[in-house]
N, C-alpha and C positions, 0 to 999 in steps of 0.2 A: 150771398157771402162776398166777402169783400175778397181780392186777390191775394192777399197779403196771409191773411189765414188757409187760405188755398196753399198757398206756395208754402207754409208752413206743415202743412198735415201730409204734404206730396213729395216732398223736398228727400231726392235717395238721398240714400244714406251711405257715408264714403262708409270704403273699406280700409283698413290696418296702412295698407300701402301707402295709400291715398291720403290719410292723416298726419302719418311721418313723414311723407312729401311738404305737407302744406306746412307741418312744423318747421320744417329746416328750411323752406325756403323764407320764412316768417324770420327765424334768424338769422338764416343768411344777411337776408336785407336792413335788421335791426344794425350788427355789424356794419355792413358796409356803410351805412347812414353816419356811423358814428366815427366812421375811418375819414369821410368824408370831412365831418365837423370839426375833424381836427388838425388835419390837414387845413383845413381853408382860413381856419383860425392861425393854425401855426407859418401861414404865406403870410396873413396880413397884417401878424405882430412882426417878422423880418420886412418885410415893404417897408412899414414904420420906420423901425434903425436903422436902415439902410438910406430912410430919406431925410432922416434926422441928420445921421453919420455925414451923407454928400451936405449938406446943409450950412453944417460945423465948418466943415476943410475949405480953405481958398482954393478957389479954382486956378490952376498951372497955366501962365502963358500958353498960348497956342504956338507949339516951333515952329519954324519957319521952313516950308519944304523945297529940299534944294533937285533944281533939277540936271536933270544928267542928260549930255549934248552926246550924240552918239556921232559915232566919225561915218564916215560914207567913204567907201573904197571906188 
């Protein structure tokens, strides 16, 4: 017999617990996947207008920094 029909015929068998465990963490993770996906989505369309937006504007002179001569007592 090959392993696979072994591990098939032996295979316990969860309990009630055990199944609404593995339900919820199945959802859990479906969720988070998709929290995810939309989040990464919704960073990389502002990335976008945000490089678009600096893109558009002229860049502002750089001031000129002035410095400050301290007195000595």
């Amino acid at each position: 017999m090959n392993q696979a029909a072994i591990d098939a015929v032996f295979r316990p068998k969860l309990n009630k617990q055990e199944v609404k465990a593995d339900e919820i963490t199945r959802n859990v993770r479906a969720i988070m996947s998709a929290e995810v996906t939309t989040r990464d989505s919704k960073t990389e369309r502002l990335r976008a207008l945000r490089l678009a937006r600096d893109a558009q504007m002229p860049s502002a002179p750089a001031k000129k920094v002035r410095t400050v001569s301290r007195r000595v007592k």
